[in-house]
Each structure stands twice: as C-alpha cells, then as structure tokens.
N, C-alpha and C positions, 0 to 999 in steps of 0.2 A: 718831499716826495716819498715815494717807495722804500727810497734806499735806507734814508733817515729811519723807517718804521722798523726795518730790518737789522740795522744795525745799531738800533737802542738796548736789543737784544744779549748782548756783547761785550763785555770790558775790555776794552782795546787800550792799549798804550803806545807811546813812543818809542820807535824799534819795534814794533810789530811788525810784523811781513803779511800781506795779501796776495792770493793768486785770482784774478778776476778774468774770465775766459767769454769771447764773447768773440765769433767768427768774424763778423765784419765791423763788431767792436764801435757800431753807431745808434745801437738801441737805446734808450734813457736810461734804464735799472741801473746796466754795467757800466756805463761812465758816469755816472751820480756815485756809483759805493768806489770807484774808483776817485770822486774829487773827496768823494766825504774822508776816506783813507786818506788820505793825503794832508786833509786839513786837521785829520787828529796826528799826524807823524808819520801814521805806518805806511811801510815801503809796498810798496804797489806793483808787483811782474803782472804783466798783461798776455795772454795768448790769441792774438785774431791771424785773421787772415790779412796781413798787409796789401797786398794786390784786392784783395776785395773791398778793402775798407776804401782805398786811395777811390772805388770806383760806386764809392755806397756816398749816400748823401745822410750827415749826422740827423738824429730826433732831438737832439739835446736844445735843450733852450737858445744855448748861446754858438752851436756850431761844433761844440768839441767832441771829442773823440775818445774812444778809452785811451788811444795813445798818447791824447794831451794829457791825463793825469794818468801816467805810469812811470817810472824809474827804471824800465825794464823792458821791452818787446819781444816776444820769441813769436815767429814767424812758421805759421801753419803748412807754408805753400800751398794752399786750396786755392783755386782760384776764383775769379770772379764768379758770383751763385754760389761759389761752393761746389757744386755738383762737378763730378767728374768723368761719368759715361755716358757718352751717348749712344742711344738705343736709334737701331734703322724705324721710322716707322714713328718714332717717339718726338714731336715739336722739342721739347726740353730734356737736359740731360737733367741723369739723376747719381743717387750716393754720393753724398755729402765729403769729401775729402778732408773738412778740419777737423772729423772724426777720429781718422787716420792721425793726423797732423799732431793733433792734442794729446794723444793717447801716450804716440811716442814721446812727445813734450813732457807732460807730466810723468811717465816712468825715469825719464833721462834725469827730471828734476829730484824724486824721490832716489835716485840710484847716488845722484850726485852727494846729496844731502845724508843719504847713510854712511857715504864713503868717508866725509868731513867729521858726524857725527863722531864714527868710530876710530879715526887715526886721531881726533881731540880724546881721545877718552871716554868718549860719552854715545857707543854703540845704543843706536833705536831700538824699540822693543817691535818684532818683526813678527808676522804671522805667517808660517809655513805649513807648509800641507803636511798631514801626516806621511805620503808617499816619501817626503824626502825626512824628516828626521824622526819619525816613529811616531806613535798616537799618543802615548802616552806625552810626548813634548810636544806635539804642537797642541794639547788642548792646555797645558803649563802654560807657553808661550800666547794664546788663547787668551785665556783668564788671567795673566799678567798685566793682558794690556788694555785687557777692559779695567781691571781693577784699578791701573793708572789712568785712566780716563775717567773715571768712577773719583778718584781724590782730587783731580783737575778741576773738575768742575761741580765739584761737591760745594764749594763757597756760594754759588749762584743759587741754591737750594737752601740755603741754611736756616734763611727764616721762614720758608716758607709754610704757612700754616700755623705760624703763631698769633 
C-alpha cells in the first residue's frame, strides 16, 4: 500500500522510534506505517483520540487499529468527531480538539526528550527566537541545526547524479 511507497523512502533500523498521529487512529495510511514500523523493529508511540477510535469502525483490511501496532498510546481526550463546540443553530459541533490534544502531546514529548538528552550529556540542538537570546545566537543556533541535518541525511544523496 501507501505506506510501503512512503517508507521505501527511509533507512529505518531496529531501535528506531516512530511517532504516528492519527485522531481516531482507523484510517489505512496510519495503521499500515504503523504495522510496517513495527515489522522492521522500530518502536511505534501512537497519538489518537482513544474515545473516538473505541467509537470509529477500522479501514484497515484486517480490522486493526493504529493501537494494535503501537508500543505506546498517548491519549488526545477529543472526543467522539473530534469536534468540541457546539454552535446554537449549528446541526454539528465544530473545532477539532485532537488539535489541542496533539500539540500538547507532542511539546510534552519534545520537552521530555530534551530534558533526557541533556542530563545524558547530549543536549538537543534548539532553535530560539532571537527575543530570547540575541540575533546574533539564534541564527548560530539556526544554522547549527540545519547544518546537522544537512550531514544526517547527506548519505541519502550521495550518489545521486552519478
């Protein structure tokens, strides 16, 4: 399927980590890169809405769920729809709450990840506004981390064009 085409893309290994975010976590793409992850090693955290999924009906071939291949659950509280106001006037409610949900998920997840980085030794390369540590450092800090993204994935280029 899909996910396959997508993540040919990729040099994954065993001990990789995926973060695969899908609200009610029953669409085909995100439980596919979530079984395909799984069947190459890597560790699989999943972000849906648990109350919405429990109330969604899977696309996947076989019934499952991004829950069934994940290692990990973090729970959006959105709930069923998703949608979280309702409007007088309005049949359906609207704004989407795993919006919400996610946002904080994912910063909690990065917040956590720099804390470990940096008490192991091995502080993240961060990008800060200049407001808070001058201009002159955050276009350093800037161009530090492009540049290590720039040698990351400088292998996947190498032949290219030969």
């Amino acid at each position: 399927g899909l996910a396959n085409r997508i993540l040919r893309n990729f040099d994954l290994m065993p001990g990789d980590s995926a973060l695969v975010i899908s609200s009610g976590g029953c669409n085909v793409v995100p439980v596919e890169m979530a079984e395909e992850f799984q069947k190459r090693g890597v560790k699989v955290a999943a972000i849906i809405s648990t109350t919405h999924s429990e109330a969604s009906t899977s696309r996947h071939r076989d019934g499952k769920k991004l829950q069934d291949f994940s290692d990990i659950v973090l729970d959006t509280g959105a709930p069923v729809g998703d949608a979280m106001i309702k409007i007088e006037g309005l049949e359906t409610p609207v704004a989407p709450g795993s919006t919400v949900g996610g946002c904080l998920l994912v910063n909690a997840i990065k917040a956590e990840v720099a804390d470990r980085l940096t008490k192991a030794g091995q502080p993240p390369k961060v990008l800060t506004a200049g407001a808070v540590v001058g201009a002159a450092k955050a276009t350093e800090l800037f161009e530090a981390a492009y540049d290590e993204h720039a040698r990351r994935i400088s292998r996947y280029y190498a032949g290219l064009g030969s």
